[in-house]
ZAKOLLO-472269 format. One line per field, with one value per residue (C-alpha): y negated, x negated, z; residue in three letters. Coordinates in Angstrom, 2 decimals, always signed. Example, Ala and Ser with C-alpha at 12.3 -4.5 7.8 and 13.67 -1.06 7.14 Angstrom:
// residues 2
Y = +4.50, +1.06
X = -12.30, -13.67
Z = +7.80, +7.14
selum = Ala, Ser
END
This chain:
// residues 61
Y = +7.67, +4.70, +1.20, +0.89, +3.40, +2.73, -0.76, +1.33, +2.94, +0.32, -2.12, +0.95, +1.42, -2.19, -2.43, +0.12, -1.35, -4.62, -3.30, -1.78, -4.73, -6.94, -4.00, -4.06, -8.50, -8.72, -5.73, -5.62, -1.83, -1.11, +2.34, +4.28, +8.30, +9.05, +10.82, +7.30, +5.69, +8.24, +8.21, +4.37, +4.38, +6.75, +4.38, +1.55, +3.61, +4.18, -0.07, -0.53, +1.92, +0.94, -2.80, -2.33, -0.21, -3.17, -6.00, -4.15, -3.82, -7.31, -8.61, -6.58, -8.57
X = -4.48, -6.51, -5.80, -9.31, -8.22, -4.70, -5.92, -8.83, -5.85, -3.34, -6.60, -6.71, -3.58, -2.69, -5.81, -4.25, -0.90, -2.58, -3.84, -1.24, +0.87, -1.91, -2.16, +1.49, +2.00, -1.14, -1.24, +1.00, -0.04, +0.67, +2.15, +2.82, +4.25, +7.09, +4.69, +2.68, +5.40, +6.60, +3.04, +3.19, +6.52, +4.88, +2.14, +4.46, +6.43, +2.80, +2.21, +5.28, +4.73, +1.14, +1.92, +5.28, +2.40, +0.04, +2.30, +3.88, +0.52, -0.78, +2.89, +2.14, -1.46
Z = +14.31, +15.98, +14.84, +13.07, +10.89, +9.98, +8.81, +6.53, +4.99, +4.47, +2.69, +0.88, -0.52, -0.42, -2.77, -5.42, -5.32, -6.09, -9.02, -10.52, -10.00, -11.90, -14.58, -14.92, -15.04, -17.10, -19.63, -22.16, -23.06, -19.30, -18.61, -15.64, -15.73, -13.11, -10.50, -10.56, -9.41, -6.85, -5.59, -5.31, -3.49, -1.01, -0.67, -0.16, +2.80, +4.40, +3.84, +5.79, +8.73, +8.95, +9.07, +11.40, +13.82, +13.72, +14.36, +17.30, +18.75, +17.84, +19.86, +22.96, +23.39
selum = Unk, Unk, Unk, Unk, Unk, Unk, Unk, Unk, Unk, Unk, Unk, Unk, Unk, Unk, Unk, Unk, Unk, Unk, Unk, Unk, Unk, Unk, Unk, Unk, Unk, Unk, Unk, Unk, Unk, Unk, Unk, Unk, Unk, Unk, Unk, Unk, Unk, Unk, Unk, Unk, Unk, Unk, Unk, Unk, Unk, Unk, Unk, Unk, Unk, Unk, Unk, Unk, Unk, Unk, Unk, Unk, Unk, Unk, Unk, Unk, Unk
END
């Protein structure tokens, strides 16, 4: 996967973690089921590959 896209993905997912975060501080009536939050772990392990990728390529420039 090319750079470009990898940082399409991780605004991406960094944009629905983001929300739930905000729904979850803010909301009072805030739920989330056991598959959201497995999903949102996965997204979290994708954040952290994604932005380990694009710092090792930013240091070798």
């Amino acid at each position: 996967m090319k750079l470009v896209e990898n940082l399409k993905l991780w605004k991406l997912a960094g944009g629905r973690l983001k929300r739930a975060y905000v729904d979850a501080l803010y909301s009072e009536h805030y739920e989330i089921t056991v598959e959201e939050l497995a999903y949102l772990a996965q997204e979290v392990e994708k954040l952290k590959a994604l932005t380990e990728a694009v710092c090792l390529v930013r240091i070798g420039e």
